[in-house]
C-alpha positions as CSV (number, residue, x, y, z in Angstrom):
1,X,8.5,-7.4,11.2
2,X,6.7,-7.6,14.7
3,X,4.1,-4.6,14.8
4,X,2.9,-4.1,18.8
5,X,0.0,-2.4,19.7
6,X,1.2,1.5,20.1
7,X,-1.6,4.3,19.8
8,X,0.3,6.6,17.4
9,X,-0.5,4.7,14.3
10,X,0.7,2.8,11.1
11,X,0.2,3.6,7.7
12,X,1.8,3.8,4.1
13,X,1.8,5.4,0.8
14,X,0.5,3.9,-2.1
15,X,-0.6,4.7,-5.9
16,X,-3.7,2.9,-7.7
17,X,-3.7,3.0,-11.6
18,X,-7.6,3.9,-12.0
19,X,-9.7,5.7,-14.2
20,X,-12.3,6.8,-11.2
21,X,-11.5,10.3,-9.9
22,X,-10.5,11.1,-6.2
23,X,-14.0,12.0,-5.6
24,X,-15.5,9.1,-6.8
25,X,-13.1,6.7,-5.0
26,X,-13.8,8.8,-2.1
27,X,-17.6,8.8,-2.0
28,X,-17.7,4.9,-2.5
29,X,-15.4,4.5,0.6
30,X,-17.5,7.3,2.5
31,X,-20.6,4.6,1.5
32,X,-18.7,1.5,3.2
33,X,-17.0,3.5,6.3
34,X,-14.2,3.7,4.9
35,X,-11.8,6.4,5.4
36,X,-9.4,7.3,3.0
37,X,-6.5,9.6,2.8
38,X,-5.7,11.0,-0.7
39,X,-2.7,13.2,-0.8
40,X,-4.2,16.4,-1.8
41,X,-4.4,16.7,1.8
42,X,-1.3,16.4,3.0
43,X,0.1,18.3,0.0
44,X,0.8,21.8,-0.4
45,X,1.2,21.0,-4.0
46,X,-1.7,20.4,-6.6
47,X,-2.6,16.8,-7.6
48,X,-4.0,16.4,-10.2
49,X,-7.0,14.1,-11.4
50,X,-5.6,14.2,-15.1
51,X,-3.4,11.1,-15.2
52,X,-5.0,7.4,-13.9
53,X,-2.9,7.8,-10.6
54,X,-4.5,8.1,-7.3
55,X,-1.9,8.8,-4.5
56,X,-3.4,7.7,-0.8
57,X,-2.2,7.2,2.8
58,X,-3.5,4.4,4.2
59,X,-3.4,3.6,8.1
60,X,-3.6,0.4,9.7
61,X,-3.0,1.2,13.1
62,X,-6.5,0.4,14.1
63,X,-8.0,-2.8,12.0
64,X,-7.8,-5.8,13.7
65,X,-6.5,-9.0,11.9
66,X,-9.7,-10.1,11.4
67,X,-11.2,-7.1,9.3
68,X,-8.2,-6.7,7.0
69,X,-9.8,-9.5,4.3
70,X,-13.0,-7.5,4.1
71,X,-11.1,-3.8,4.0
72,X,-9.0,-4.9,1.2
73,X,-12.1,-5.7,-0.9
74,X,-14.2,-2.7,0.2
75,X,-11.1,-0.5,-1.0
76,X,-10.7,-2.9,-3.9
77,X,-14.3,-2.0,-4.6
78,X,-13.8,1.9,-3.8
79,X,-11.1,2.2,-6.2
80,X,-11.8,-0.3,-8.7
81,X,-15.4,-0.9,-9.9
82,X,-18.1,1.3,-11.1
């Protein structure tokens, strides 16, 4: 895959198997800059916080190759530990 730089952005889906709700993922990623996407926003639809699945868009688009090692464990971090 060859990705070029284009301004209308990258991103994908994925699901993390965690017992921290949306909010708290959220408000640990908020505390590193990080902003994340669950999909209770781009969902018409409710989500629920009642299974350990957290469904999130995330975009790429922007990060240089040189910040992607430290994102990854910020969102490792965000989702992950208490």
């Amino acid at each position: 895959m060859a990705t070029a730089d284009i301004p209308a952005g990258l991103h994908f889906t994925t699901n993390f198997k965690t017992k921290k709700s949306y909010d708290e993922i959220k408000m640990c990623a908020e505390k590193h800059s990080l902003e994340l996407y669950d999909m209770r926003r781009f969902s018409t639809d409710y989500v629920s916080n009642d299974d350990e699945w957290r469904k999130y868009v995330l975009g790429f688009a922007s990060l240089e190759t040189e910040e992607i090692d430290d994102i990854v464990k910020i969102l490792y971090k965000a989702v992950f530990k208490k």
